[in-house]
C-alpha positions as CSV (number, residue, x, y, z in Angstrom):
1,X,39.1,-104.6,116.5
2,X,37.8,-102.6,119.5
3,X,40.8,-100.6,120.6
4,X,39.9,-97.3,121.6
5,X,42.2,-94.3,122.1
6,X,42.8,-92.9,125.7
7,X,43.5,-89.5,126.7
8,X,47.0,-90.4,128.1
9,X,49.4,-88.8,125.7
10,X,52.1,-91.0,124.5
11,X,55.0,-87.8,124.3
12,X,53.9,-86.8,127.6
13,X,54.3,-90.4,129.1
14,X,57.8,-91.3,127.2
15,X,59.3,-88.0,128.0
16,X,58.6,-89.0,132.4
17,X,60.8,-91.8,131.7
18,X,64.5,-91.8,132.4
19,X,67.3,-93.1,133.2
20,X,67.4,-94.5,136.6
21,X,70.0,-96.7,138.7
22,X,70.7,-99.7,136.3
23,X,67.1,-99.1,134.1
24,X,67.9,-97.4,130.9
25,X,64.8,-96.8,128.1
26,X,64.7,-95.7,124.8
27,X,62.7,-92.4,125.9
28,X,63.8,-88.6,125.2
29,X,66.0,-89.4,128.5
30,X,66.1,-92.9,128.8
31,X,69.3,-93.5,127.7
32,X,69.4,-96.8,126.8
33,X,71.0,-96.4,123.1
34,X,73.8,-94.1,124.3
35,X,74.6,-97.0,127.3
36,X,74.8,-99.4,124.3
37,X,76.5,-97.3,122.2
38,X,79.0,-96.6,125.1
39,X,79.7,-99.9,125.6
40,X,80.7,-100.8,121.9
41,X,83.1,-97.9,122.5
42,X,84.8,-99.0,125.5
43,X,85.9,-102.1,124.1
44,X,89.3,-102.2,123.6
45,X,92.3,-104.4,122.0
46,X,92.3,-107.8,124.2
47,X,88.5,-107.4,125.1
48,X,85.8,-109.5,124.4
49,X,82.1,-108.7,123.7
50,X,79.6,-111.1,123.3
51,X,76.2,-110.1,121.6
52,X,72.2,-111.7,121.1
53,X,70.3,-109.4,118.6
54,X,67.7,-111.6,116.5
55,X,67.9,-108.7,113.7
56,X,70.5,-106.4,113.0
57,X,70.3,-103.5,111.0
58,X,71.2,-100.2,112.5
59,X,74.2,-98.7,110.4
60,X,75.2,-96.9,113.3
61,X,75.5,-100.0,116.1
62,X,77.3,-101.7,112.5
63,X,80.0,-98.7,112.0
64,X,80.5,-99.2,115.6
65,X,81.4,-103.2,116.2
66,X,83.6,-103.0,112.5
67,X,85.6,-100.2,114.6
68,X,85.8,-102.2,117.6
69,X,87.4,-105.8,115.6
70,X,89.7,-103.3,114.1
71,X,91.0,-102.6,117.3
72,X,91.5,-106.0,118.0
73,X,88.3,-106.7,120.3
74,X,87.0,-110.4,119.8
75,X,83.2,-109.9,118.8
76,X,80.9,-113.2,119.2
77,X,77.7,-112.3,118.0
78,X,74.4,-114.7,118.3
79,X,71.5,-113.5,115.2
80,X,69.8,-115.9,112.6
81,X,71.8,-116.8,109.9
82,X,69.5,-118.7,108.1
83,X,65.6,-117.4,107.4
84,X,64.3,-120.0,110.4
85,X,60.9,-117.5,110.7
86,X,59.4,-117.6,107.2
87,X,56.8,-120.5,107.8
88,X,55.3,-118.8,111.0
89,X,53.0,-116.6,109.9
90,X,53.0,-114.7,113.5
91,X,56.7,-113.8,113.4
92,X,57.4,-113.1,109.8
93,X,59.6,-110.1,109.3
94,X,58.5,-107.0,108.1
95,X,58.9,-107.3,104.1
96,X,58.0,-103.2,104.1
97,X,60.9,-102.4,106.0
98,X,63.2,-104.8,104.0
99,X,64.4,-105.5,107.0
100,X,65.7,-109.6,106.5
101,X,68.0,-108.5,103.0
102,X,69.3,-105.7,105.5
103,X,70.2,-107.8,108.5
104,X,71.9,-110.5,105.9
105,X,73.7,-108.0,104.2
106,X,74.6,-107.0,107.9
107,X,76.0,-110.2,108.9
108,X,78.1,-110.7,105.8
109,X,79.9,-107.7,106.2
110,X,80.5,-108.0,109.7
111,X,81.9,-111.2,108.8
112,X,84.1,-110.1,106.4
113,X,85.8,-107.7,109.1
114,X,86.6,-111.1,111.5
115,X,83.3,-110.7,113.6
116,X,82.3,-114.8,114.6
117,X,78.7,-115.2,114.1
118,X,76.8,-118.2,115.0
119,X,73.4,-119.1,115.4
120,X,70.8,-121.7,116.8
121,X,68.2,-123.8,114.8
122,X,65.4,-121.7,116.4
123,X,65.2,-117.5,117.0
124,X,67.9,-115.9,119.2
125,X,65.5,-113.5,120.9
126,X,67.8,-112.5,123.7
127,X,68.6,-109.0,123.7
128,X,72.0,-108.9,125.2
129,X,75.5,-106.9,125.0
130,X,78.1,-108.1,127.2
131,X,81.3,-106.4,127.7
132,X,83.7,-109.2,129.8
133,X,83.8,-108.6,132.9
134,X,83.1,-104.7,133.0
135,X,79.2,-103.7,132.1
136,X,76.5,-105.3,130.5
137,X,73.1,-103.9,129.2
138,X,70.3,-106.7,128.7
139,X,66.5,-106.3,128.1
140,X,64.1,-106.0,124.8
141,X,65.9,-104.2,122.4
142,X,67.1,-104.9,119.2
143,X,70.1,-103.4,117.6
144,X,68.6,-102.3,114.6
145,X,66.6,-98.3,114.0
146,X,63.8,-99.0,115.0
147,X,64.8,-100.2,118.8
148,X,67.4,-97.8,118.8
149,X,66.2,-94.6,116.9
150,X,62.6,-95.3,116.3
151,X,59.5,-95.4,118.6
152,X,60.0,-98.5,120.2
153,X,59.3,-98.1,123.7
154,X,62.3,-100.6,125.1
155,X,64.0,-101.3,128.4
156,X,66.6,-102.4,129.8
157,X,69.1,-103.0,132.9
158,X,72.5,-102.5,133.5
159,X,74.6,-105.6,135.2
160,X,77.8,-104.6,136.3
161,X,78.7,-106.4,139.9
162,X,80.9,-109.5,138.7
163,X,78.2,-112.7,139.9
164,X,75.6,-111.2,137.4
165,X,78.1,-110.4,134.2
166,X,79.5,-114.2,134.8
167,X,75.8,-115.4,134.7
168,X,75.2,-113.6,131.8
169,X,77.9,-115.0,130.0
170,X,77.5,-118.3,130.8
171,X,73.8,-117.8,129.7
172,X,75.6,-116.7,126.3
173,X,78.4,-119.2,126.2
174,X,75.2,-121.9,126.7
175,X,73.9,-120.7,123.3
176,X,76.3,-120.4,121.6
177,X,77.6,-123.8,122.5
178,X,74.3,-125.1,121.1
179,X,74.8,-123.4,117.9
180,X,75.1,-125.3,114.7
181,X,75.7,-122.6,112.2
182,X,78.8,-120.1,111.9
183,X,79.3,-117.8,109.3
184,X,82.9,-116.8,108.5
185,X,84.9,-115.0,105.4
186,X,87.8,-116.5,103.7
187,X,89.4,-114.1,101.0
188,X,86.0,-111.9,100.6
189,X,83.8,-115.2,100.4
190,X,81.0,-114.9,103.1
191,X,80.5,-119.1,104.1
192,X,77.4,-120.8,106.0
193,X,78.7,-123.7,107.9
194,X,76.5,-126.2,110.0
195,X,77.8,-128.7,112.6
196,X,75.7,-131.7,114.1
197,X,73.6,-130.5,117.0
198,X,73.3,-132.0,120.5
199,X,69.6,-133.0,121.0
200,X,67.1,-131.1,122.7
201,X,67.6,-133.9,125.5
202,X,71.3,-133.3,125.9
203,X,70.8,-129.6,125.7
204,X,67.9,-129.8,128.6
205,X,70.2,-131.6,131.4
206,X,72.6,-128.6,131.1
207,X,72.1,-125.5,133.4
208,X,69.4,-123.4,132.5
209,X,69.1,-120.7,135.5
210,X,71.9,-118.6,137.5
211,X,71.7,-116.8,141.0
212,X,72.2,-112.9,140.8
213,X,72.4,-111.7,144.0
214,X,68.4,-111.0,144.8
215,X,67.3,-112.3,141.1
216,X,67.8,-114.9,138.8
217,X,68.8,-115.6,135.2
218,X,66.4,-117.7,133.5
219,X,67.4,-119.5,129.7
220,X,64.6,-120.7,128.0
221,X,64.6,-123.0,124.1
222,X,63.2,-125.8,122.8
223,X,62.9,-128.6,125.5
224,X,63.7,-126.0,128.1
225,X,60.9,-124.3,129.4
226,X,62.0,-122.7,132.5
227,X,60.7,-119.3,132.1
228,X,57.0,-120.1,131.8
229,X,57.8,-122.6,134.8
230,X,58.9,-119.7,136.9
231,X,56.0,-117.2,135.5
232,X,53.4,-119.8,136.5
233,X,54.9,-120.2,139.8
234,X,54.8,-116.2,140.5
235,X,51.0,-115.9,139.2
236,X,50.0,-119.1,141.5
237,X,51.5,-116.9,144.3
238,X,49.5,-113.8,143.1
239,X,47.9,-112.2,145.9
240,X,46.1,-109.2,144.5
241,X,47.7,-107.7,141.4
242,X,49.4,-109.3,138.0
243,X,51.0,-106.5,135.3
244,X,52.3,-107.9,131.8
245,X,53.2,-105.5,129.8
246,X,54.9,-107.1,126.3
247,X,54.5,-106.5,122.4
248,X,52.3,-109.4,122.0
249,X,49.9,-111.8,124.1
250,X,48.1,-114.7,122.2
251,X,47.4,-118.7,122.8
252,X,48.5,-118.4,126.6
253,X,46.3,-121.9,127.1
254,X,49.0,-123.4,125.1
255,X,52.2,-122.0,127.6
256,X,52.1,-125.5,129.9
257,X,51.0,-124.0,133.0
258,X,50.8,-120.6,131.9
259,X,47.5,-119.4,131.0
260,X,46.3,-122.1,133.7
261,X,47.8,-120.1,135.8
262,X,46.4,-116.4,134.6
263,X,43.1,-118.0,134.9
264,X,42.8,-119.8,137.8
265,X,44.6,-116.0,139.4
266,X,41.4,-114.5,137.9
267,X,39.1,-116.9,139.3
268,X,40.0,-116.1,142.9
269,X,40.1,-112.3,142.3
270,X,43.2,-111.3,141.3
271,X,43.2,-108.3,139.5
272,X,45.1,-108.9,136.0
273,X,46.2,-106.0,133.6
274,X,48.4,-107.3,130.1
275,X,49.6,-103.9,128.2
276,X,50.6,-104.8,124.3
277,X,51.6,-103.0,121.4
278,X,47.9,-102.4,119.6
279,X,49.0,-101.4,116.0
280,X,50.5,-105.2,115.6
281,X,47.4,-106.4,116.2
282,X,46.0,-105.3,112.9
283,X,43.5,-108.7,112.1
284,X,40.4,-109.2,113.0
285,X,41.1,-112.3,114.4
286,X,42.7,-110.9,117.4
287,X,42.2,-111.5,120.6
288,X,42.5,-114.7,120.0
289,X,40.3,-117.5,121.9
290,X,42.4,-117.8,124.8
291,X,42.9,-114.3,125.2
292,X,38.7,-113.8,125.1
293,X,38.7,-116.1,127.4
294,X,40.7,-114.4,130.0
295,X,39.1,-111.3,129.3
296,X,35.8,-112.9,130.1
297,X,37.2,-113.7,133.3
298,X,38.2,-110.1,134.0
299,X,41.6,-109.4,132.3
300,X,41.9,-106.3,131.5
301,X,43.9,-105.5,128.0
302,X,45.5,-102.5,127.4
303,X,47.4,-100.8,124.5
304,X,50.5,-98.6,124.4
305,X,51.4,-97.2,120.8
306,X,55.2,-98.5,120.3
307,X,55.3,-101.2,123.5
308,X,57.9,-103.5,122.8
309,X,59.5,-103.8,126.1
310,X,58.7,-107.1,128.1
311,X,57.6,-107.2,132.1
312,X,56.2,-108.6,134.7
313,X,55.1,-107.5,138.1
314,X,53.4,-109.4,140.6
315,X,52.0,-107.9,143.8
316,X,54.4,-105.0,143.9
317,X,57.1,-107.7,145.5
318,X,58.2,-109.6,142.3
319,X,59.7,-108.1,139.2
320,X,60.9,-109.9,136.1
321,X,62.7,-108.1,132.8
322,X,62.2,-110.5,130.1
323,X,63.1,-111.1,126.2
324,X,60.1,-113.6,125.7
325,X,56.8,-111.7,124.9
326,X,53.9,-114.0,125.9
327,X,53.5,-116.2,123.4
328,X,53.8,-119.8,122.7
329,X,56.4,-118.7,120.3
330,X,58.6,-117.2,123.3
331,X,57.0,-119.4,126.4
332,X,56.2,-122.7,125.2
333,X,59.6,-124.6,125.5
334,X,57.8,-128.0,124.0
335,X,57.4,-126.5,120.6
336,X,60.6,-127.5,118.5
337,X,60.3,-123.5,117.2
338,X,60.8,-122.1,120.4
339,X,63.2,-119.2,120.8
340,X,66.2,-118.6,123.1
341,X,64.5,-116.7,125.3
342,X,66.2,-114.9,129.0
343,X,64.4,-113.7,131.8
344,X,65.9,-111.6,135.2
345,X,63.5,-112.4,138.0
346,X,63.4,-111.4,141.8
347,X,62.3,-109.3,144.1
348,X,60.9,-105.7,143.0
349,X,63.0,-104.1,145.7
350,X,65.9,-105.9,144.3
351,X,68.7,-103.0,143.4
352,X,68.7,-104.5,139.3
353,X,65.1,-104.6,139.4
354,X,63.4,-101.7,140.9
355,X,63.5,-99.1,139.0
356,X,62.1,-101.6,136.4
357,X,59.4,-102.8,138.2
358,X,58.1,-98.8,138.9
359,X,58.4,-98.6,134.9
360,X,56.2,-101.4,134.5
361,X,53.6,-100.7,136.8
362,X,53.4,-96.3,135.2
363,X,53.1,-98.2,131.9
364,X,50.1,-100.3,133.0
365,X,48.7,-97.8,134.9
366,X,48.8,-95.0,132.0
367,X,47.9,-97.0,128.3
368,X,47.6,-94.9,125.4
369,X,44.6,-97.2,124.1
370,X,42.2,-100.0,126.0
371,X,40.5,-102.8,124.1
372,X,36.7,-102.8,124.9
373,X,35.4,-106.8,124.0
């Protein structure tokens, strides 16, 4: 490992981030867990919230969707209900934290209290919660304490004209349709049910992207591999400047068209910066090949202590919030692992967007640590 500490101070860079427009952030002013927290809250009898969190296990974000069944609000939730990570060693959880028995113990009391819980074969790595047709807050955080509450730098945007909240929900109502688990409770007996699933083929022919206004909604799973398609379109575009920032960056040559892409954008000049997370890349086998490869070529990789927010900007004139870090894991929709990834993509003026894309580019122009190969 070659990551060496900046001068850039990570309090002093947090603290300049705040709320803005539709961004929120999980910074001293950010705001993004009171807007979720808020949301949870406004729900009342009759309403319906529908909800993508691949681990849950903040008590707080718990107390608060128990409360809101009680009052009568329908609660569909979308978060493994089976352990579908434990063969891949580069998405295990985090056994120190306890973090899987915590999110299961989660899940069965929230379905003890009515909450509908389903889940896809593969990882439900949207980040999303949707209040009908009022507000909706969708980006990279969790609902658990260390999103919320801890130092996770995450971000997000706030949809609330009624095009984008109706694409949101159809992007939800798409997943959960392809769902073949449900968990329910029947006289304080928590029940894992499965029903056959529609094959990857069926699942591909159904819509997979949705206009909003000046962006688009973008669903990506196994056999539908729509975000890295409109990624690799941007980058070939790429005049002069490409900013990723994301938790993790690996095995980009095996993203169909992907790290083609980044390469080929090197190759004729463009300049290319990818901001991770540096403390979870604690082996010495990172970067990987790939990854040396484009570093060779002039990529620049750079660390912020916390990153787990996910971004793109291209050229200053396209902007794209995304749940999929860049990874085969998250990109590569041929892998039958894949997860359910989402990605918001448009113009970096656009009025969803732009106060994202000016977080993305002060994060890559202000890392707390650089790699030096």
């Amino acid at each position: 490992m070659n990551w060496i500490s900046t001068t850039q101070d990570f309090n002093s860079l947090t603290s300049g981030i705040r709320a803005d427009g539709c961004f929120r952030a999980t910074t001293p002013h950010g705001g993004l867990t009171q807007e979720i927290e808020s949301i949870l809250e406004l729900a009342a009898d009759g309403d319906s919230l529908r909800i993508i969190s691949p681990i849950i296990d903040d008590p707080g974000v718990v107390d608060l969707l128990c409360d809101a069944r009680k009052r009568g609000v329908v609660v569909r939730i979308l978060a493994p209900l089976t352990d579908n990570r434990g063969k891949m060693v580069t998405k295990g959880w985090d056994a120190s934290l306890n973090v899987k028995e915590i999110h299961h113990e989660v899940i069965r009391t929230l379905a003890k209290v009515g909450v509908l819980l389903r889940s896809p074969r593969t990882t439900p790595h949207t980040k999303l919660v949707h209040l009908d047709r009022r507000k909706a807050v969708f980006g990279s955080a969790n609902l658990t304490k260390n999103s919320l509450r801890g130092r996770a730098l995450e971000a997000a945007i706030v949809i609330d004209d009624q095009a984008s909240l109706a694409g949101t929900k159809d992007a939800f109502d798409r997943i959960w349709r392809s769902s073949p688990y449900s968990m329910k409770a029947l006289a304080g007996a928590v029940t894992l049910d499965e029903k056959l699933q529609k094959s990857h083929a069926t699942e591909s022919q159904e819509s997979s992207h949705w206009c909003l206004g000046d962006a688009k909604l973008f669903l990506s799973a196994p056999a539908i591999g729509v975000i890295s398609e409109k990624l690799t379109e941007l980058i070939n575009g790429a005049k002069f400047e490409i900013f990723l920032i994301t938790m993790s960056l690996y095995e980009t040559d095996t993203i169909p068209g992907f790290g083609d892409a980044l390469l080929a954008a090197l190759q004729r000049g463009v300049h290319v910066r990818a901001v991770v997370r540096p403390e979870h890349f604690k082996t010495d086998n990172y970067p990987d090949r790939a990854t040396v490869e484009l570093i060779k070529h002039g990529m620049e990789l750079r660390g912020i202590t916390g990153l787990h927010a996910k971004g793109i900007l291209i050229d200053k004139q396209f902007c794209g919030i995304l749940s999929a870090n860049f990874n085969p894991y998250s990109l590569n929709g041929q892998r039958t692992e894949a997860n359910w990834e989402t990605a918001i993509v448009g113009s970096a003026l656009a009025p969803a967007l732009k106060d994202f894309a000016a977080f993305v580019e002060k994060l890559a122009c202000n890392p707390t640590h650089e790699f030096v190969h």
